[in-house]
N, C-alpha and C positions, 0 to 999 in steps of 0.2 A: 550137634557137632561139639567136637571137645578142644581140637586146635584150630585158628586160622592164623595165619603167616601173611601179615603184608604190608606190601613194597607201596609209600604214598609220598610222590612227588610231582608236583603241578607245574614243573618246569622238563620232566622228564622228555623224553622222546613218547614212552608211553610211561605214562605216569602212575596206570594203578598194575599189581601184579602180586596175584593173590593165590596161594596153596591154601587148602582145607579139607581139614582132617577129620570125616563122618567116625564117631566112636558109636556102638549102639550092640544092642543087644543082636545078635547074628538069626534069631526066628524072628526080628520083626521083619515083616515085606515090606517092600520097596520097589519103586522102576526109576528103569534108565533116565536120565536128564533129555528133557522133550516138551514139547508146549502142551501141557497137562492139562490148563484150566481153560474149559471153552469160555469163560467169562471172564478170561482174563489170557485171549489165544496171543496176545505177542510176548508173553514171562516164559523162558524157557526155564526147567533146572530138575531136579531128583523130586521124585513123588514118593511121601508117605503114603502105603497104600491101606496102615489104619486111621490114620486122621485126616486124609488128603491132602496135606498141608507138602512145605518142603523145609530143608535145612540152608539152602543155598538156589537162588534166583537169580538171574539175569536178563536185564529189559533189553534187546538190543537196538530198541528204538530211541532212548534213554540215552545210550551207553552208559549203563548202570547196574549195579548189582548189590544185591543185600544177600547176607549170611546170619545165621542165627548156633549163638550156642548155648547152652543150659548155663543157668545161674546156680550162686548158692543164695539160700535164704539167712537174712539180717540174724536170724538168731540160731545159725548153727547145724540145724536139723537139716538133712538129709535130702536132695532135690527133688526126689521123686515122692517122696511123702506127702499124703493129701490131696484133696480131686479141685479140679480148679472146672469152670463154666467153660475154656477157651483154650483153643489147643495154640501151642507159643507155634508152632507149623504153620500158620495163617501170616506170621508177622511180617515173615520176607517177600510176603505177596502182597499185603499191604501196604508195605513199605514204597514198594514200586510203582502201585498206584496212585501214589500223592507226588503232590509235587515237589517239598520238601521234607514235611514233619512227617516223621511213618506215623505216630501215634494221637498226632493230633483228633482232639474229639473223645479217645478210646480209652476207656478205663484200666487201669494196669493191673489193677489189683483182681482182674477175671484170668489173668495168667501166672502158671509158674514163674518164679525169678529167671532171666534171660539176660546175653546180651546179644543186642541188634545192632550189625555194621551197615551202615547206608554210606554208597561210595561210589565214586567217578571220577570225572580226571581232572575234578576243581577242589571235592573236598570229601573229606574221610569220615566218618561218624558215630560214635559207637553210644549208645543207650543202654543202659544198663540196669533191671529193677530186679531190686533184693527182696519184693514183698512188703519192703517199708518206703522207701525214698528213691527215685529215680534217679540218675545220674549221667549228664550227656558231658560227653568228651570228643573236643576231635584230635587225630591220631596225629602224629606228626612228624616231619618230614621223616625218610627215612625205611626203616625197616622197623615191625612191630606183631609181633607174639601174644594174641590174646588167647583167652584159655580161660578155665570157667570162673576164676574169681577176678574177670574182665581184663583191661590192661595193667599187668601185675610184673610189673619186671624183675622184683625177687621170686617168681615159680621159677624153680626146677627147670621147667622144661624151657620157658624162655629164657632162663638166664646161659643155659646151655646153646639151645638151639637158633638165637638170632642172629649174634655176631657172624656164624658160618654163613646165613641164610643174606644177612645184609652183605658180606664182604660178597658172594656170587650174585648179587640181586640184579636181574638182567635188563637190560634196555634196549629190544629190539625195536626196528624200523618196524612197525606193524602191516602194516599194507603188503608189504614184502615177505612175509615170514609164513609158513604155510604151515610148519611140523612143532611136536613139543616142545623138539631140543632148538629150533632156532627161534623159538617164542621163549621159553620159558629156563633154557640155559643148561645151569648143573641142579637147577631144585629136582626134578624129576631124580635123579641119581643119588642126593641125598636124601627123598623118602625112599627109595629102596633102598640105600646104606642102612637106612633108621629100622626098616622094616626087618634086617639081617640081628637087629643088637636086641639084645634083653629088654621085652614089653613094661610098658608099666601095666600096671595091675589097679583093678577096682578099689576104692577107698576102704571096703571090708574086706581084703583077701591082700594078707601079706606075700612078700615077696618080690614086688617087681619091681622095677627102675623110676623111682619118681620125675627125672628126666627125661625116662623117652618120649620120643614123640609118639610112637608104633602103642595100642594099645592091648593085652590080652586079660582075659581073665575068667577059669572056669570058675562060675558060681554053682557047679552042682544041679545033679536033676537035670543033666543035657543044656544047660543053658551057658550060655556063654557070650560076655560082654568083649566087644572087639572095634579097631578099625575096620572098617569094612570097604569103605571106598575113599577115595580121593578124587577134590577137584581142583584145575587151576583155571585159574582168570585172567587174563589179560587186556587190558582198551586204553585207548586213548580216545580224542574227542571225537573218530567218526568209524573205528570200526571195534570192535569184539571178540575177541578169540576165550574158546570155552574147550578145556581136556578133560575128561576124564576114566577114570580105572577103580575099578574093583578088585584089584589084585598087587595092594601095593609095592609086593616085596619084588617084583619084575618091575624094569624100566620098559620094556616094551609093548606091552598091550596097553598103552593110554588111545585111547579114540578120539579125534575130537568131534567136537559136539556140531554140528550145522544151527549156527543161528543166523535169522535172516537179517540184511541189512537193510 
């Protein structure tokens, strides 16, 4: 994942509320958000269908949720350069199975650079390893724009993109709310705004908007780096709500997700 968007306030009505923005190579395969791992059947969320792993988890036993985005490394080089033992896909399920520390025990340095949000309706949490030094923050009150050189309020794309995202940032009764728009507001409208405007483009492939949120970029040879889905999140302390779409540039096919209470 390349953006996540989110809403963290522990006096809220609901306190977390979260959009995220899958960027990825358009022939990896994937499935739907679904309770994927029988050894871990109550995590619903997206399944890597080459690593197993996911980018975005939901416990709704918990009410909790971890998302994971790609790091950059300490020394500059290029994310996906070099084979690591551990696929960073594992982390958000991990995460959810402890009780606090996603990484407690776990050695960092068997994963690519990452950062990992662990989040609920007390506290926000984002880890961050660059291949040299870890880095834990928690997010704070408010609206917050992570992206892959972690929480960076000089990117582009947050400096752009949050103040619209915090000024709509919703605050539904949750128990009550059944649809996207009265879960989760005007965000669903401004990723399809974003999805209508000039893509940014891969860090090798000039041209695109280093703001936008919407990703595109043909790399040649059929291959092609993109947004491909969106998910939102929404909980407070006893219930869950989970949307998601594969087809950002539409407001209207967001599904949501069944997760059980």
């Amino acid at each position: 994942m390349c953006t996540v968007i989110v809403g963290f306030d522990p006096d809220a009505r609901t306190p977390l509320v979260v959009a995220a923005l899958r960027d990825e190579m358009r022939s990896r395969p994937w499935s739907w958000p679904a309770p994927h791992w029988p050894q871990r059947p109550h995590l619903v969320g997206g399944r890597d269908q080459l690593a197993g792993g996911t980018w975005l988890a939901v416990d709704p036993h918990k009410r909790r949720m971890a998302a994971l985005l790609n790091g950059w490394p300490w020394d500059g080089t290029m994310p996906w350069e070099g084979t690591y033992p551990a696929s960073r896909g594992d982390l958000p399920l991990r995460a959810l199975s402890t009780q606090r520390d996603p990484l407690a025990g776990e050695d960092p340095t068997r994963y690519a650079p990452f950062h990992l949000l662990d989040a609920d309706a007390h506290s926000a949490t984002l880890y961050s390893w660059d291949g040299r030094c870890m880095d834990i923050r928690s997010l704070p009150r408010g609206v917050t724009t992570l992206v892959n050189t972690g929480l960076d309020p000089a990117d582009p794309r947050a400096a752009r993109h949050t103040p619209e995202f915090a000024r709509t940032r919703p605050d539904p009764d949750l128990p009550e709310a059944t649809t996207p728009e009265e879960i989760w507001g005007e965000w669903p409208a401004l990723i399809a705004k974003a999805a209508h405007e000039r893509p940014r483009s891969a860090g090798t492939t000039p041209g695109g908007d280093p703001t936008g949120l919407i990703a595109h970029a043909d790399l040649g040879d059929g291959q092609v780096w993109a947004t491909g889905s969106v998910t939102l999140v929404a909980l407070d302390r006893d219930t869950v709500r989970y949307a998601f779409t594969d087809t950002p540039a539409a407001p209207e096919p967001w599904k949501m997700i069944d997760v059980p209470e």
